[in-house]
C-alpha positions as CSV (number, residue, x, y, z in Angstrom):
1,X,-34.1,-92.0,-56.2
2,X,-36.4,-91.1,-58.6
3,X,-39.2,-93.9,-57.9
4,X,-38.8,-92.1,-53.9
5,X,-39.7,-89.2,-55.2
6,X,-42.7,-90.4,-57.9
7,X,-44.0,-92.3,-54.3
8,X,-43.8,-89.1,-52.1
9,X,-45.4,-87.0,-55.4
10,X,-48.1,-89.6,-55.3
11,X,-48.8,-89.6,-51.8
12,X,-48.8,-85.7,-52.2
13,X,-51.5,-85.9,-54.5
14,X,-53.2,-88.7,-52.9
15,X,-53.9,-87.1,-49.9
16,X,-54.9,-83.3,-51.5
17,X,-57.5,-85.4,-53.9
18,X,-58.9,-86.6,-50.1
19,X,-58.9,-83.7,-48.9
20,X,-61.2,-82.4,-51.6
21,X,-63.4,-85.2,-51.7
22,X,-63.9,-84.9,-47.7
23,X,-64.9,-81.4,-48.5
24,X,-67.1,-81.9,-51.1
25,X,-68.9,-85.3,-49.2
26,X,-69.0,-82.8,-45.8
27,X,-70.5,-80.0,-48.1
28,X,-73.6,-82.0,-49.3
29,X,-76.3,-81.4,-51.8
30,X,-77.8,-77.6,-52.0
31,X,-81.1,-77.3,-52.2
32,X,-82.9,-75.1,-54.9
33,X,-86.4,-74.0,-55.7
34,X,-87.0,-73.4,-59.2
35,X,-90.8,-74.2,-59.4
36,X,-94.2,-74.8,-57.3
37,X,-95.2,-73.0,-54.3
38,X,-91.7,-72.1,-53.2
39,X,-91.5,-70.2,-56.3
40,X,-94.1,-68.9,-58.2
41,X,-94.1,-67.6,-61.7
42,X,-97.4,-65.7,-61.2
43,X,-96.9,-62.6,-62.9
44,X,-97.2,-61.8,-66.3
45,X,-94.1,-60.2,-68.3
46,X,-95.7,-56.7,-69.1
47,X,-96.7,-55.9,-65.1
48,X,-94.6,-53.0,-63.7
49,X,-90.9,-53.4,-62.9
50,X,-90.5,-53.7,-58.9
51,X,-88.6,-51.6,-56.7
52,X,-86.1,-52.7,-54.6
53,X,-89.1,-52.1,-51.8
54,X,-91.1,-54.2,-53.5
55,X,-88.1,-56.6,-54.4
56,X,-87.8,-56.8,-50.5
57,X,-91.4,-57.6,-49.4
58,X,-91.9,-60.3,-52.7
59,X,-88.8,-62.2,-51.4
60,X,-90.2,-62.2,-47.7
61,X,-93.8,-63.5,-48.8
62,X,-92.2,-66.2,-50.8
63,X,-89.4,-67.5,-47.1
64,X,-91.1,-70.0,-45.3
65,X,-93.6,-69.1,-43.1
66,X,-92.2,-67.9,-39.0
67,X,-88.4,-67.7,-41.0
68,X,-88.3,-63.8,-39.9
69,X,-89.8,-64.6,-36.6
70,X,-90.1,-63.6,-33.9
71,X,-89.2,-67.1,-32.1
72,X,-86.9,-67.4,-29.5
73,X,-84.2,-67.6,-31.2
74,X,-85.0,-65.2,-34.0
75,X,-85.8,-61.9,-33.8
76,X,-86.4,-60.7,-37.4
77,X,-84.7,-60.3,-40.8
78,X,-82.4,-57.9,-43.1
79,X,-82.9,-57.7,-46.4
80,X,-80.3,-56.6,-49.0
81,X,-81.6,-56.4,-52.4
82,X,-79.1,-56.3,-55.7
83,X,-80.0,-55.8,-59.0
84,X,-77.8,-57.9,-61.5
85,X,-78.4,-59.1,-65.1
86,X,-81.5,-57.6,-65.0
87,X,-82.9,-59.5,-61.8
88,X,-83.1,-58.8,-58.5
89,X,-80.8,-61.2,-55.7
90,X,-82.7,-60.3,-52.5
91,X,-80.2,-61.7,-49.5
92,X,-82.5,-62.6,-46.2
93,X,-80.7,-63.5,-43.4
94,X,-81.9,-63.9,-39.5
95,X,-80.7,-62.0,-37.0
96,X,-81.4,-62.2,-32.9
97,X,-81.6,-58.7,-31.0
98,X,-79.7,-58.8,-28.0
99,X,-79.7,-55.4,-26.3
100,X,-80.7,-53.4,-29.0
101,X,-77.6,-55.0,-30.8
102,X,-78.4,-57.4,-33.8
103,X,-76.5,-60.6,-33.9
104,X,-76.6,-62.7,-37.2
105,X,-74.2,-65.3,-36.0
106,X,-75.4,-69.0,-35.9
107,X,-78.5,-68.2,-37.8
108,X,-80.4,-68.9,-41.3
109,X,-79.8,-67.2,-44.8
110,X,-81.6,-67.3,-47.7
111,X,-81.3,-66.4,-51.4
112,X,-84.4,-65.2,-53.4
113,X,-83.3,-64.7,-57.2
114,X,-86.7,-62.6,-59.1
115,X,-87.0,-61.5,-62.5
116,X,-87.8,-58.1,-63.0
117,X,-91.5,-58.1,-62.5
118,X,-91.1,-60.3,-59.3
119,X,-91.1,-63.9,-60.8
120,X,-88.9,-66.2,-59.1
121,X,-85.9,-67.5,-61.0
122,X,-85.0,-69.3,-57.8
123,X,-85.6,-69.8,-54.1
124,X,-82.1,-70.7,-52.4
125,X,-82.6,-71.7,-48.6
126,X,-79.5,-71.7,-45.9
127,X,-76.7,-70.9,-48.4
């Protein structure tokens, strides 16, 4: 009985670990500015704090370029800015207009992480 029930325990566990590694494999790599033109570190520590209007419009300039549109299938973008641990997380994500109604689904994100003065800390595309 007992090696029955080691065998089913190991199956068990067998097929959670795949399951996890098929996630992970399907999941793939994320990909993260930290440097370069993506994101700059242009600004010198004593310029003025930015405003979460300011936050807004630095992330924007620093998406890729036609990313808000207008294309086809984009009509613009929303911008949510958060400040946390003394940065600003600026969330851009797409949206299509469809009647006056704006639909977000089956479109881009983005994650722009600034300092205070609007250095990035990190330019994070489609997560």
């Amino acid at each position: 009985m007992t090696s029955r029930s080691s065998q089913a325990r190991r199956l068990r566990l067998a097929a959670v670990s795949a399951l996890f590694l098929a996630q992970a494999a399907l999941s793939g790599p994320v990909l993260v500015y930290r440097e370069g033109a993506a994101c700059p570190h242009d600004r010198p520590a004593t310029a003025p704090r930015l405003t979460p209007e300011q936050a807004k419009a630095r992330a924007k300039a620093l998406l890729p370029r036609d990313f808000c549109g207008p294309t086809y299938f984009v009509s613009g973008c929303d911008f949510e800015p958060e400040m946390a641990f003394d940065s600003w997380r600026v969330f851009a994500r797409q949206y299509k207009e469809v009647d006056g109604v704006k639909r977000y689904g089956g479109l881009d994100h983005s994650y722009v992480v600034l300092d205070l003065v609007g250095n990035c800390i990190a330019n994070i595309p489609g997560t």
